[in-house]
N, C-alpha and C positions, 0 to 999 in steps of 0.2 A: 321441321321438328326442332326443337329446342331446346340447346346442348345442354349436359347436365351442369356445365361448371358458369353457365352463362344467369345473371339476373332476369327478368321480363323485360321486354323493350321500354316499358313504363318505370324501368327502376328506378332512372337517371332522378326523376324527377317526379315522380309517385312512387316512392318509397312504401308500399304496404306491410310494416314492421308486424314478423309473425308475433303470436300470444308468448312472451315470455314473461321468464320471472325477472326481476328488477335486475339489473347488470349494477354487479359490485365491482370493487378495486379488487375485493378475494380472488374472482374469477378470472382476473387479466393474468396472463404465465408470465412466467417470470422473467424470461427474455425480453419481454417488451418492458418491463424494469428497470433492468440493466439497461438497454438501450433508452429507455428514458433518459436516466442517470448520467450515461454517457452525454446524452445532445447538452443535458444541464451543466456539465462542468466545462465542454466547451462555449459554450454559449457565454459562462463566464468568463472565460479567456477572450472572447472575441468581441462581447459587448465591453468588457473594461477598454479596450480600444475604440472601439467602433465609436464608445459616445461621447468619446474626446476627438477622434479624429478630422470630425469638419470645422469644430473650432480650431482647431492645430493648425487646419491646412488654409484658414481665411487669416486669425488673429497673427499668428507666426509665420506662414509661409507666405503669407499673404497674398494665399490664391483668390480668384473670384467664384461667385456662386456658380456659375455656367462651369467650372471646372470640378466644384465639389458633384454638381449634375453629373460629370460627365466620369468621375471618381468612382461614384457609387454605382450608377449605371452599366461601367465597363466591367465593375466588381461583380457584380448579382448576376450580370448576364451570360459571362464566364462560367461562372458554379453553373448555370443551369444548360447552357451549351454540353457542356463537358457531360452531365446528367443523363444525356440519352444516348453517349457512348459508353459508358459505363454500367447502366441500366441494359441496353441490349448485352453489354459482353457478358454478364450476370445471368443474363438468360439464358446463352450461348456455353456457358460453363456449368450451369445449371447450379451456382452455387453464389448465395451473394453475400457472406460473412467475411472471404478475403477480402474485397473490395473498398468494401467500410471500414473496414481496419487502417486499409493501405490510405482512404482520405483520411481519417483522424489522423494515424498518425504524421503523413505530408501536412496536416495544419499544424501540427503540434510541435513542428521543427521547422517551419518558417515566420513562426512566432518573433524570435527575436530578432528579424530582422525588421521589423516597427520599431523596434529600440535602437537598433542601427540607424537609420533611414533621417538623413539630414535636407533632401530635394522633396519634393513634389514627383519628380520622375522616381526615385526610390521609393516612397510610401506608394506610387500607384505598381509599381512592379510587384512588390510586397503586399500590397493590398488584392493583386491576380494572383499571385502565388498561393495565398493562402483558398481562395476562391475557388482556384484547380484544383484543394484540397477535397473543399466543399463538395464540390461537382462529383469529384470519385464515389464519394460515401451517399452522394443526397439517395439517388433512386435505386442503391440496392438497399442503405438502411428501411427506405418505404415498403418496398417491395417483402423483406424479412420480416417489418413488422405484420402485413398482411398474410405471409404466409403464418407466424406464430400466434395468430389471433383467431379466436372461433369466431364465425361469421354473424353469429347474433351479437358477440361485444367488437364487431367493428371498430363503428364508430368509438365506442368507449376505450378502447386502446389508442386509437390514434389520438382522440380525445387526453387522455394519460400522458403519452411520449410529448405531446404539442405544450401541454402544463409542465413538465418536469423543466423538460428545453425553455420555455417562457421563465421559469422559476431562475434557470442562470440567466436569462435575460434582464430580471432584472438586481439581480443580486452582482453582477459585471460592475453594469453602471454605478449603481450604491457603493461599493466598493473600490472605485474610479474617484467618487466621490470625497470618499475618505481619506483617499492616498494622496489625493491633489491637495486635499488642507492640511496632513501630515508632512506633505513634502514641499509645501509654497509654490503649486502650480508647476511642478517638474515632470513634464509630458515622461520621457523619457523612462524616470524612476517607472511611473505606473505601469508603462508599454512591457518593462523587464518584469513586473510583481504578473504579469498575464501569459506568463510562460508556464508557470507550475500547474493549474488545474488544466491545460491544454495535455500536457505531460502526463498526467493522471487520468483524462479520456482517455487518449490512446493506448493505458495499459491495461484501461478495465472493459473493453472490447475485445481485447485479444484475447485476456485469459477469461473474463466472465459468461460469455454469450455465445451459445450452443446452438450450431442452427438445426433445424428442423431436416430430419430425413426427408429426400425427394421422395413423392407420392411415387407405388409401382405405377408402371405403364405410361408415366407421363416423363420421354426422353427429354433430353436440353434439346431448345430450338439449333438446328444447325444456321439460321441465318434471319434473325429477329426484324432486321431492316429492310429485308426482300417485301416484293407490293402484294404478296400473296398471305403472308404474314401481319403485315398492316395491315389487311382490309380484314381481319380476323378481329381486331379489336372494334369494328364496326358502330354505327353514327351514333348512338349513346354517348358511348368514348368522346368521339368527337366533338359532341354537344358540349361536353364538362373538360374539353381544352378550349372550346372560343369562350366561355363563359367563365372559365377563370382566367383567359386573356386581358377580356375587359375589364374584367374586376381588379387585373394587376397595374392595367392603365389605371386604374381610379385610384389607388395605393400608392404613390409613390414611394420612394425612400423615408425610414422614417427621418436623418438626417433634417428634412424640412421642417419636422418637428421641433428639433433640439434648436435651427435656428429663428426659427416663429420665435420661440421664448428669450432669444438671446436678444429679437428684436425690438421685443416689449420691456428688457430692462433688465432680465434673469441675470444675476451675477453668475461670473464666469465658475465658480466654486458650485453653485448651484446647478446648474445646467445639466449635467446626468439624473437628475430627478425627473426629468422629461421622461427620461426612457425608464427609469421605477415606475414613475406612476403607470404610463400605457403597461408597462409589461405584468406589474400585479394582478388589473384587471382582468389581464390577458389567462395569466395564470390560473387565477382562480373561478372563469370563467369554462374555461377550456374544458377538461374533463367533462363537467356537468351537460354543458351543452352538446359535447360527442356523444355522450349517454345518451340524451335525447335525441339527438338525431337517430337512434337505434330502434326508435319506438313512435317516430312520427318521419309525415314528407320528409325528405333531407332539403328538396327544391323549395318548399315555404319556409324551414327555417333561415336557408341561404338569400331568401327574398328579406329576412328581417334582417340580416346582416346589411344586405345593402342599403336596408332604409338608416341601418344606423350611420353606416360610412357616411352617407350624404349627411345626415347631422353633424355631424364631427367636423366634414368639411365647412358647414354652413357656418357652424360657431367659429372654426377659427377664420375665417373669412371677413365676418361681420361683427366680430365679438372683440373688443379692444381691449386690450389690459392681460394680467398675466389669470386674471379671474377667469376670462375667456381663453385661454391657452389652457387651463387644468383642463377645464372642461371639454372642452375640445381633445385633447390627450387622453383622458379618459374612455370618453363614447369610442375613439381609432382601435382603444386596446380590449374593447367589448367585441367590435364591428370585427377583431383579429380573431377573438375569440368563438362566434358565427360563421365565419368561412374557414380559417387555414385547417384545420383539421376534419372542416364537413368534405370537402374537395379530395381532400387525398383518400377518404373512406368511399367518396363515389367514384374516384378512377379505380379502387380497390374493388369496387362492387359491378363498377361497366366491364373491366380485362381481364382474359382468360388466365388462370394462374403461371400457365409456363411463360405469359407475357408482361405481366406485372412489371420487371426491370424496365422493360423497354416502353409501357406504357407511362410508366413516373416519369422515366427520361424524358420522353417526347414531349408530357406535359408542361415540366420545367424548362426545355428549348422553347417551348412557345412564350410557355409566361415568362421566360431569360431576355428574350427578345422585347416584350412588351412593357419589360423596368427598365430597359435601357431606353426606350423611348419614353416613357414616364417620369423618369429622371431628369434627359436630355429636357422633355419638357418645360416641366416644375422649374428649372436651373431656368431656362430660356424665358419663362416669363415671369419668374422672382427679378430677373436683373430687370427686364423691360420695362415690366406695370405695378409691383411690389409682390410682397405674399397673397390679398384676397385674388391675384389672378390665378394663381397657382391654384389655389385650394378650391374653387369655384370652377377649374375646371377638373379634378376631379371629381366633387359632385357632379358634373355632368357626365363623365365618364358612369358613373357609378350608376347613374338614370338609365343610359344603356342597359348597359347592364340586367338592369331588372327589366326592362321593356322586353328586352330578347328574351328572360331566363321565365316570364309572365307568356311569350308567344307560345313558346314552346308548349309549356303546362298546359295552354290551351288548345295547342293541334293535336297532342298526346291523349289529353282529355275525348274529343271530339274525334278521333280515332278508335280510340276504346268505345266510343256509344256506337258508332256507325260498325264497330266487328258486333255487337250485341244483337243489332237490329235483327 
């Protein structure tokens, strides 16, 4: 019998979107607004760092690529580690607005010390520090917004928060941009100008966003991580953590981006235009295609995501000049737009609601782990064989990818004919 709060076993990846009316912006509540808002004014604070930080750390500190690998890597995989101890305790408490609060605002006070940070060992401290921030907020904000969102605009609120977030994404670096040709390239100045909308997240979470009464009858999990608990989230779940595994191998940092263009000649002023362009894309992609995913497969539009990654890959691989790096930057910030917000609407559509924290969590430990190897990667074979090795093996990654996310569709398929028979 088939629990009331559970999708079909064919959700994951046959998506049968019921008869609705068009899903507007009107219709998304207004906490998932706010918390849009929120990810967008951090995001500006931490992309105006972020897309100076691997020039900083090769031009001036004179680290090597295998180190900015190993930078980024330790960074991302931290936040998502952290993710599914904070995600279960969110379950555990039955309440996940503290949590998010308490990451914002531990980013928003480790800020200045990028501005501090005169080593390579201080910006990687400071670069965790802030990570651990991440990690607290990442899977209870997920988890909050699937609770505040009606189940037919899913996709279209994740879709919304993943646009708002992308919108400081690239409005950071544009602004990075700016400071560095006001200020004659003074890392520093800019690092200190990305204190104040971090400052500003964390006061408009505290006081703006109301979380949702827990539903009656459904207690806090007393212990999210026990194997009795796990196996509740059962192999759907599981399907759309190996499957955004590989897809995270196929992604690496976009850091590789920012240095692909510095390799073709991008003046160093220039160089945060890498991450405006992917990120506009990103932006104004985002919402539209969550939409849709609400009203079609989620699994076929996640197959066109991949076919774009490998594009993206393929161009900056074989594609010489900064012609071939737009272009390339562009397709990566479409191909973001295609998965990161289809992903967190089908863990939202696989997990029982009282497990949602601890399902984000566990997601992000997996794919945490799998950018630390992606990174470590990309670093490992930028220094070796140049950039097209790098980029050519996440297209392969990304072929994975779809082979497995294509097997599936079709034993789920051919399941479904043989219960008919």
């Amino acid at each position: 019998m088939r629990r009331a709060h559970r999708q079909p076993a064919t959700t994951m990846l046959t998506h049968d979107a019921p008869l609705l009316s068009r899903a507007t912006l009107r219709g998304i509540p207004r906490g998932v607004w706010v918390l849009g808002f929120v990810s967008l004014l951090m995001d500006v604070s931490s992309e105006m760092i972020h897309a100076l930080l691997p020039v900083y750390l090769v031009t001036v500190l004179g680290a090597s690529m295998l180190a900015v690998g190993w930078v980024e890597g330790i960074a991302e995989a931290t936040a998502n580690i952290v993710k599914v101890f904070s995600g279960a305790l969110a379950d555990r408490w039955g309440r996940r607005k503290p949590l998010a609060a308490l990451g914002y605002g531990m980013a928003a006070l480790t800020k200045p010390v990028f501005a501090l940070a005169t080593t390579v060992s201080w910006l990687v401290a400071a670069r965790f520090i802030d990570r651990v921030g991440k990690g607290i907020r990442g899977a209870p904000r997920d988890a909050l917004v699937a609770d505040l969102a009606p189940a037919h605009l899913r996709g279209a609120a994740f879709g919304l928060r993943q646009a708002l977030d992308t919108v400081g994404a690239f409005v950071g670096p544009l602004l990075a941009m700016v400071l560095m040709w006001l200020t004659a390239n003074h890392f520093q100045t800019v690092f200190w100008f990305a204190v104040l909308p971090a400052a500003l997240a964390a006061a408009l979470i505290i006081f703006g966003v109301r979380e949702p009464p827990r539903p009656e009858g459904v207690p806090p999990v007393r212990a999210p991580l026990s194997r009795a608990q796990l196996a509740r989230l059962g192999g759907d779940y599981a399907w759309v953590v190996v499957i955004g595994a590989v897809l995270t191998l196929a992604r690496f940092s976009e850091a590789f981006l920012i240095l692909r263009a510095q390799s073709d000649g991008l003046a160093l002023m220039w160089v945060p235009l890498v991450l405006v362009g992917m990120n506009v894309v990103y932006a104004l992609a985002a919402y539209p295609l969550g939409a849709l995913s609400d009203r079609m497969d989620r699994g076929h539009l996640l197959q066109w995501g991949l076919l774009i990654l490998i594009a993206a890959d393929l161009v900056l691989a074989w594609w010489p000049g900064l012609v071939g790096v737009s272009i390339g930057v562009l397709l990566w910030g479409l191909h973001m737009a295609a998965t990161q917000g289809l992903l967190a609407a089908m863990v939202a559509d696989t997990a029982a609601p009282d497990l949602r924290g601890t399902a984000f969590g566990l997601f992000n430990l997996v794919t945490g782990v799998a950018m630390l190897a992606a990174s470590l990667i990309a670093g490992a074979l930028w220094d070796r064989a140049g950039p097209s090795a790098t980029f050519l093996a996440g297209a392969l990654f990304a072929l994975l990818a779809g082979f497995g996310l294509t097997a599936r569709r079709v034993a789920l398929k051919g399941r479904a004919l043989k219960g008919r028979a």
